[in-house]
Wavefront OBJ file of the C-alpha trace (Angstrom):
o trace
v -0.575 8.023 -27.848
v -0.370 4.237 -27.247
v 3.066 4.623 -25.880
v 2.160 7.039 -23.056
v -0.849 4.855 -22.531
v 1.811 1.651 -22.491
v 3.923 3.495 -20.349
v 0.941 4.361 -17.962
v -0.074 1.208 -17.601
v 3.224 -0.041 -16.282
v 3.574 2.525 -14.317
v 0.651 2.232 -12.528
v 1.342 -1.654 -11.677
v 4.854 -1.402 -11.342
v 3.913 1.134 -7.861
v 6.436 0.769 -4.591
v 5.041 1.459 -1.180
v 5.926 4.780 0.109
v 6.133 5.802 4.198
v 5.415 9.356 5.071
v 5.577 11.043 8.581
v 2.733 12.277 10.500
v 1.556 12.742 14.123
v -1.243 11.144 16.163
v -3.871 12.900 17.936
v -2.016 11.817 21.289
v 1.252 13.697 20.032
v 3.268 10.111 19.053
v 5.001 10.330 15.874
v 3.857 7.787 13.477
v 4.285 6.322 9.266
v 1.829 6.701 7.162
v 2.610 3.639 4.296
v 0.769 3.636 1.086
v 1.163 0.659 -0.571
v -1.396 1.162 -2.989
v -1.563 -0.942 -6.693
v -1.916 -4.191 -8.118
v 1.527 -5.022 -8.162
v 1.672 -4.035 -3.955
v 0.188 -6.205 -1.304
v -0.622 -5.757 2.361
v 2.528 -7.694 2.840
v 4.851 -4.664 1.069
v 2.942 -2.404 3.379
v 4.235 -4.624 6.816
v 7.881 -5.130 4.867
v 7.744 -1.073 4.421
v 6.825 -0.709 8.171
v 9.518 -3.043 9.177
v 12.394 -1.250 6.963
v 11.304 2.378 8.225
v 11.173 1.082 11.432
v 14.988 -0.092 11.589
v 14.006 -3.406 12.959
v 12.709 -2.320 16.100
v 9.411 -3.168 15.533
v 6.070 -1.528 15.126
v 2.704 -0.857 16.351
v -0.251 -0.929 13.931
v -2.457 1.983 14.612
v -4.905 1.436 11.927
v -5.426 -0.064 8.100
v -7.199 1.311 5.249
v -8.278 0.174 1.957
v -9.734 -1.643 -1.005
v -12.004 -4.633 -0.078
v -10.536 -7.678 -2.156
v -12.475 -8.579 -4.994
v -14.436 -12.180 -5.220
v -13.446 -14.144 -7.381
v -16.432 -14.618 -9.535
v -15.607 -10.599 -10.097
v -12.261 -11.437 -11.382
v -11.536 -11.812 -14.876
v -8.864 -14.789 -15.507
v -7.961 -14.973 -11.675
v -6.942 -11.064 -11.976
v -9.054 -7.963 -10.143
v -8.902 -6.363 -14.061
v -9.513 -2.631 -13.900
v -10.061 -1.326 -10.343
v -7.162 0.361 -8.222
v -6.451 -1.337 -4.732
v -5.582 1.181 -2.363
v -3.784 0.169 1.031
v -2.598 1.797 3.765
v -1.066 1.445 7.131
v -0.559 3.502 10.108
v 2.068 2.416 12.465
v 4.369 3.903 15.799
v 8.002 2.517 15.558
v 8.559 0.804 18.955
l 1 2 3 4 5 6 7 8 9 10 11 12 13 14 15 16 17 18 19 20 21 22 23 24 25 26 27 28 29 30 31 32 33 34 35 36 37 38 39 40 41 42 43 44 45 46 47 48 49 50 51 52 53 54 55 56 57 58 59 60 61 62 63 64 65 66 67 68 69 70 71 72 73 74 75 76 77 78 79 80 81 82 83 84 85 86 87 88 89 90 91 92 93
């Protein structure tokens, strides 16, 4: 049991950002990017836009997620046991 909870554990920090495809209300075709997890920032999420995008550059249509901690909340400097989700929804130019 504490190897599957081990494994978990890295697992869960060790996330990537993912981009998925989906349509605006206007009919443009945009990316969905999770970038979810402690071990993600906002800047994987911009880095994923940019790669998906081919270099062409983006639009952001909107952001979503986790408020940052403070840092009195912190424990050691680190936001210990709470899930940061982030997302991104962007229009390749």
């Amino acid at each position: 049991m504490k190897k599957f909870l081990a494994l978990f554990a890295v697992l869960a920090l060790a996330g990537c950002a993912t981009a998925e495809k989906t349509y605006l209300n206007t009919g443009e075709q945009g990316l969905t990017i999770d970038c979810s997890g402690e071990a993600n920032s906002w800047a994987t999420c911009y880095e994923k836009a940019d790669a998906s995008c081919a270099g062409t550059g983006y639009r952001i249509v909107g952001t979503d997620g986790t408020p940052q901690a403070k840092e009195s909340d912190k424990t050691l400097g680190v936001d210990v046991g709470n899930f940061t989700s982030r997302s991104v929804l962007v229009v390749c130019k």
